[in-house]
C-alpha positions as CSV (number, residue, x, y, z in Angstrom):
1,X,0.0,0.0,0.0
2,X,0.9,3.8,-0.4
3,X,3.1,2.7,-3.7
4,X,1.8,6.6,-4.5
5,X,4.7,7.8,-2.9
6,X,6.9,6.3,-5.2
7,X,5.6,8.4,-8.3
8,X,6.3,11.7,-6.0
9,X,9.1,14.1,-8.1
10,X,10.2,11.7,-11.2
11,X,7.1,12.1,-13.8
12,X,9.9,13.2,-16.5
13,X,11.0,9.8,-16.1
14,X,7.2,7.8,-16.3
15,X,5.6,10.2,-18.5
16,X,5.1,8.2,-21.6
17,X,3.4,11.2,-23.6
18,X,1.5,14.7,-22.4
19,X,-0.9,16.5,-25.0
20,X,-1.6,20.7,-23.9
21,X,-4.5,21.1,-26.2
22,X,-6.4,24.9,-25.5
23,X,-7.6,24.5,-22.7
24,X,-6.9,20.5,-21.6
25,X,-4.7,18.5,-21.1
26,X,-4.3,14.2,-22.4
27,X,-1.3,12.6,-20.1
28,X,-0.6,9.4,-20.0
29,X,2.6,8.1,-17.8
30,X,3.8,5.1,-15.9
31,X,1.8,4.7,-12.7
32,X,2.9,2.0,-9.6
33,X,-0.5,2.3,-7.5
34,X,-2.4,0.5,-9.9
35,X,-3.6,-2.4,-11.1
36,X,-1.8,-1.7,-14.3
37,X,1.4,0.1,-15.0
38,X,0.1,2.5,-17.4
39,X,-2.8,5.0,-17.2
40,X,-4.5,7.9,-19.3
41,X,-6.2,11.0,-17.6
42,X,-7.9,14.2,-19.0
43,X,-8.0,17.2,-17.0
44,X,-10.8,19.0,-19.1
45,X,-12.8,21.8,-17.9
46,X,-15.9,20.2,-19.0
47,X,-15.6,16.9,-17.0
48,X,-15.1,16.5,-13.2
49,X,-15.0,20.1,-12.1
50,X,-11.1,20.2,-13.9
51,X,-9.4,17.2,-11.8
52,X,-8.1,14.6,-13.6
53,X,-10.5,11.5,-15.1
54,X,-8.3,8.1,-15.8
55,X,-9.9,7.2,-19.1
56,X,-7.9,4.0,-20.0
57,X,-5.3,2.0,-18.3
58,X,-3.1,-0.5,-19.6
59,X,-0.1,-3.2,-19.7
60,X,2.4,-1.9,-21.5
61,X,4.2,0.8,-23.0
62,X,2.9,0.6,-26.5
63,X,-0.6,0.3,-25.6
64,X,-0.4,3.5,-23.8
65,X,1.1,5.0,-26.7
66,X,-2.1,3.9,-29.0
67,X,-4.4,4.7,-26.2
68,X,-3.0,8.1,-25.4
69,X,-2.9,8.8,-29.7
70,X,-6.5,7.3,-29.3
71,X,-7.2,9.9,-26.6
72,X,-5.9,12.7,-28.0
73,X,-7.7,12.9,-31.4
74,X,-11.3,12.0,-29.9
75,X,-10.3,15.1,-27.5
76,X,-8.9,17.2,-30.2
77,X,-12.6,15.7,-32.8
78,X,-15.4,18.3,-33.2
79,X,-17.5,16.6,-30.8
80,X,-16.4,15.8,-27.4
81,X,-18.1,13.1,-25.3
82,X,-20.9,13.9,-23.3
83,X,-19.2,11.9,-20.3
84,X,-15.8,10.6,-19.5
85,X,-15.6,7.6,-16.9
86,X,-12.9,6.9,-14.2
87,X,-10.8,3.7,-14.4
88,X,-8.8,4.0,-11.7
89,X,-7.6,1.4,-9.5
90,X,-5.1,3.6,-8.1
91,X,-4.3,2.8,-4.5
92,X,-5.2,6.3,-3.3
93,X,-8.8,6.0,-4.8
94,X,-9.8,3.3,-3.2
95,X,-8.9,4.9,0.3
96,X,-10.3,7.7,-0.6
97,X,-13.6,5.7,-2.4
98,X,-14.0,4.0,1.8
99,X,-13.8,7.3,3.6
């Protein structure tokens, strides 16, 4: 538990790819609190007051760089979705998810 603290002040090295679009932002990056090493979020101001949404985890390296390519043109596409959903499985959420 708390494997959290071991992402603290090294995202340069698990960032996988980042996406500024106007106005959002499409990251996806190594994570170690998860069920699976690699995750996707959207910070939007449309979706979940502006924190970040986990759209898409996954189990390697090149399946988050399809996912995030994936993510980036439906959030660059004229239409955005009406809803994104949290995947997270993060360690942190679940704590939080009990309080």
């Amino acid at each position: 538990m708390f494997d959290f603290f071991s992402m603290a002040d090294n995202y340069e090295e698990r960032k996988v790819e980042c996406f500024d679009g106007d106005g959002f932002t499409v990251d996806t990056s190594r994570v170690t609190d998860s069920d699976q090493p690699y995750e996707t979020g959207i910070k939007h101001s449309r979706y979940n007051e502006e924190k970040w949404v986990i759209v898409e985890m996954y189990d390697d390296v090149e399946e988050a760089k399809t996912g995030h390519a994936k993510w980036v043109k439906l959030m660059t596409g004229e239409t955005l979705p009406a809803t994104l959903k949290d995947v997270s499985t993060s360690e942190i959420q679940k704590l939080l998810d009990i309080l």
